[in-house]
N, CA, C and O atoms as CSV, one atom per row, in Angstrom:
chain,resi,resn,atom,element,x,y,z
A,1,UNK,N,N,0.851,-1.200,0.000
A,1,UNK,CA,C,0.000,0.000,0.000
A,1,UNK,C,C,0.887,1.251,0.000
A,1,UNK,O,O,1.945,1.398,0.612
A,2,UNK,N,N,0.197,2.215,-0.881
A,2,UNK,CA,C,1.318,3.620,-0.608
A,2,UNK,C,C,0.999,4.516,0.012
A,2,UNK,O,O,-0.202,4.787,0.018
A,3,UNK,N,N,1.990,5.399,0.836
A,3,UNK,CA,C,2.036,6.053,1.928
A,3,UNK,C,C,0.536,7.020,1.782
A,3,UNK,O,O,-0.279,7.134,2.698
A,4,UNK,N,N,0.439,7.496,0.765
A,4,UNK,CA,C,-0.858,8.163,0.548
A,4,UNK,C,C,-2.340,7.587,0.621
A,4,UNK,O,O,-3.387,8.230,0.697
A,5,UNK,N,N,-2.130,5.993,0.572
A,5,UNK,CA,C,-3.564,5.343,0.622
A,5,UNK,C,C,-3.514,5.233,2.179
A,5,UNK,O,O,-4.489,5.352,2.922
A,6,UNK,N,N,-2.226,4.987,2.557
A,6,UNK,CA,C,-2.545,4.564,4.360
A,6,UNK,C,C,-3.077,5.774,5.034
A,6,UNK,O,O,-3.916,5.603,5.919
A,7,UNK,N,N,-2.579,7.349,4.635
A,7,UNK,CA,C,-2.919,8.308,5.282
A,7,UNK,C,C,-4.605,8.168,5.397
A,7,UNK,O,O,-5.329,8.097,6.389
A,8,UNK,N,N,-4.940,8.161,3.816
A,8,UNK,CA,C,-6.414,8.459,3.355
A,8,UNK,C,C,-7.073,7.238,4.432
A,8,UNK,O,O,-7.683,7.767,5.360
A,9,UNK,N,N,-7.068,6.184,4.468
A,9,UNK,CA,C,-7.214,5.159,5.300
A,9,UNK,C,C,-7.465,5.447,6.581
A,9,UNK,O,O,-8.449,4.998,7.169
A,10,UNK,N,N,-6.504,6.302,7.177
A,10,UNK,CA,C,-6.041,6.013,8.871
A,10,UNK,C,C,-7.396,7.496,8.696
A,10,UNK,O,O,-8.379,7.331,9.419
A,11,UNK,N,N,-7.403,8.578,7.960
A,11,UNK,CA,C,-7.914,9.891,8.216
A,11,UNK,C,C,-9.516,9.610,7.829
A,11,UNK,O,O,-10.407,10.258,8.378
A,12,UNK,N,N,-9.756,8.727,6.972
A,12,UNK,CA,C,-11.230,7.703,7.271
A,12,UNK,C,C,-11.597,7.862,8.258
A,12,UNK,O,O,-12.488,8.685,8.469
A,13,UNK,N,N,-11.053,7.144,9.209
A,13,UNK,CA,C,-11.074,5.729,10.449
A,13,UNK,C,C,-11.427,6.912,11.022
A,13,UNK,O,O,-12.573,7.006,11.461
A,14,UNK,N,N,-10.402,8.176,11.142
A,14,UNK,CA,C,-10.372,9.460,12.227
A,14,UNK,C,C,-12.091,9.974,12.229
A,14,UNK,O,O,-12.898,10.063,13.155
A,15,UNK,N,N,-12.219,10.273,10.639
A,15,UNK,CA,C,-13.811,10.825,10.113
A,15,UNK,C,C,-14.795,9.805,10.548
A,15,UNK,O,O,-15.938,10.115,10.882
A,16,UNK,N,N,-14.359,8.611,10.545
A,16,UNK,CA,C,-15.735,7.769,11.584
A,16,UNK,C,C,-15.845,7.657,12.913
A,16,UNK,O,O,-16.825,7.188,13.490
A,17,UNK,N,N,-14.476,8.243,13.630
A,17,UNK,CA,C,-14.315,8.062,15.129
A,17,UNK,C,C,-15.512,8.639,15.371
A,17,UNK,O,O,-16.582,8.169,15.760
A,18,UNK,N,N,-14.885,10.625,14.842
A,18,UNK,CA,C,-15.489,12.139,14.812
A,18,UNK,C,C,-16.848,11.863,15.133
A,18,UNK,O,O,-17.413,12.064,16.207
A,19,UNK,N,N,-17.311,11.380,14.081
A,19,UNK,CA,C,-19.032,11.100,13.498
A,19,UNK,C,C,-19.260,10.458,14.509
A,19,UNK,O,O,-19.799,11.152,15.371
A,20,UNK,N,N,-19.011,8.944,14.930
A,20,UNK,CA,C,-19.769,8.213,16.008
A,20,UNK,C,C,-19.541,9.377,17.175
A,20,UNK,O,O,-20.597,9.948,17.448
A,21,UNK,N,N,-18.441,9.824,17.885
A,21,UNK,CA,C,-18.421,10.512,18.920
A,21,UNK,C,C,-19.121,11.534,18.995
A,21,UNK,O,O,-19.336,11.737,20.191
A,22,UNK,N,N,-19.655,12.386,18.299
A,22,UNK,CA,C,-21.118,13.692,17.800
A,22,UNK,C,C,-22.089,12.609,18.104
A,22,UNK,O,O,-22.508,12.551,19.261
A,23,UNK,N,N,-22.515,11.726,17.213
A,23,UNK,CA,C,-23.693,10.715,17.163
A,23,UNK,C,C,-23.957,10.516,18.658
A,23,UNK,O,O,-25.117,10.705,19.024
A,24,UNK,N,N,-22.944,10.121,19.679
A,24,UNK,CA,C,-23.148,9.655,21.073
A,24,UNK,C,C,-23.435,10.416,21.766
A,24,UNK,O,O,-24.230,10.134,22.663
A,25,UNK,N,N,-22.882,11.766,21.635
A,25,UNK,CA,C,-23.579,13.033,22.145
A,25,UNK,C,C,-24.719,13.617,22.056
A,25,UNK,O,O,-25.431,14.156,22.902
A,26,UNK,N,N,-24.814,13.472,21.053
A,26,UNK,CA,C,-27.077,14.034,20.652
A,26,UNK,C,C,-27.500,12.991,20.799
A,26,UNK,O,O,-28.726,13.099,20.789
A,27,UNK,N,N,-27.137,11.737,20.973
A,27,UNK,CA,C,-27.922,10.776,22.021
A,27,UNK,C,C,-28.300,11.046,23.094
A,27,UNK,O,O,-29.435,11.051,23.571
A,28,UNK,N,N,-26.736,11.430,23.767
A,28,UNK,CA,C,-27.263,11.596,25.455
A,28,UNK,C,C,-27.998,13.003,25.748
A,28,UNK,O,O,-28.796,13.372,26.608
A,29,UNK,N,N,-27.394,13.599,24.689
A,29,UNK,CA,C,-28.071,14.965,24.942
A,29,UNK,C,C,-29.718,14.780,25.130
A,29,UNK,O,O,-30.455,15.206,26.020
A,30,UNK,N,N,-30.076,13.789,23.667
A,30,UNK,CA,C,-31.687,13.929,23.991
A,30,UNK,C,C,-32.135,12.811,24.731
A,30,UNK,O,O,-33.320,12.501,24.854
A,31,UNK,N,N,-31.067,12.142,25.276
A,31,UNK,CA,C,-31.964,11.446,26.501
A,31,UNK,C,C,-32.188,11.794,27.545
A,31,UNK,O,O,-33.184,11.336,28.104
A,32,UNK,N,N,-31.396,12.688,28.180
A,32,UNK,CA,C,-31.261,13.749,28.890
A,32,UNK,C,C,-32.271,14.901,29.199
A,32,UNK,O,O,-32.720,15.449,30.205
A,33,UNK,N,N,-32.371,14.973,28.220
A,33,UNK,CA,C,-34.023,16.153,27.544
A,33,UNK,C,C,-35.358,15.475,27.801
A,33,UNK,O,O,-36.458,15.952,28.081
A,34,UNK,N,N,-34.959,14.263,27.629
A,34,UNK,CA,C,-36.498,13.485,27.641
A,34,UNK,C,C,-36.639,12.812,28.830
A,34,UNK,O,O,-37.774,12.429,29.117
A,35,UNK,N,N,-35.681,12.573,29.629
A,35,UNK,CA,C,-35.636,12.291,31.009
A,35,UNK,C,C,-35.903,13.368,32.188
A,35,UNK,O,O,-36.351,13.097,33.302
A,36,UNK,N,N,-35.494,14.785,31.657
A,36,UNK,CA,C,-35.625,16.086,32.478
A,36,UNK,C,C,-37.608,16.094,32.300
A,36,UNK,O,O,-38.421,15.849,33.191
A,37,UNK,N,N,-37.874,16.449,30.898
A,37,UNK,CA,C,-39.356,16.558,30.522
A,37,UNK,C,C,-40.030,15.336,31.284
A,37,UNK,O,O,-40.873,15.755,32.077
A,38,UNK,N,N,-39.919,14.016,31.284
A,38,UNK,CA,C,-40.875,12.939,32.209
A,38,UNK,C,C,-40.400,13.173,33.261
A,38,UNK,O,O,-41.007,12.485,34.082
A,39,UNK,N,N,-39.485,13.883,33.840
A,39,UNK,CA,C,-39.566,13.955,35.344
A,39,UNK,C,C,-40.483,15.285,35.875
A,39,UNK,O,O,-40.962,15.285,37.009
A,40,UNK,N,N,-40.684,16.478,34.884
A,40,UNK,CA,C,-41.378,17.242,35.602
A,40,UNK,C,C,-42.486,17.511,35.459
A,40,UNK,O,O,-43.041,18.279,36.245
């Protein structure tokens, strides 16, 4: 593989960390929201 496909590769992997780690956040965020709202 050449040095330029591994970068593109590894900087993928980085762009799907990114994405899931946002994704897990407006999860909790709106569970959070919807747990505050049924509690009051």
């Amino acid at each position: 593989m050449k040095p330029d496909e591994e970068f593109q590769r590894r900087r993928r992997a980085r762009n799907w960390a990114i994405l899931g780690a946002l994704v897990a956040l407006v999860v909790l965020f709106y569970f959070i929201s919807v747990a505050r709202l049924l509690r009051s």
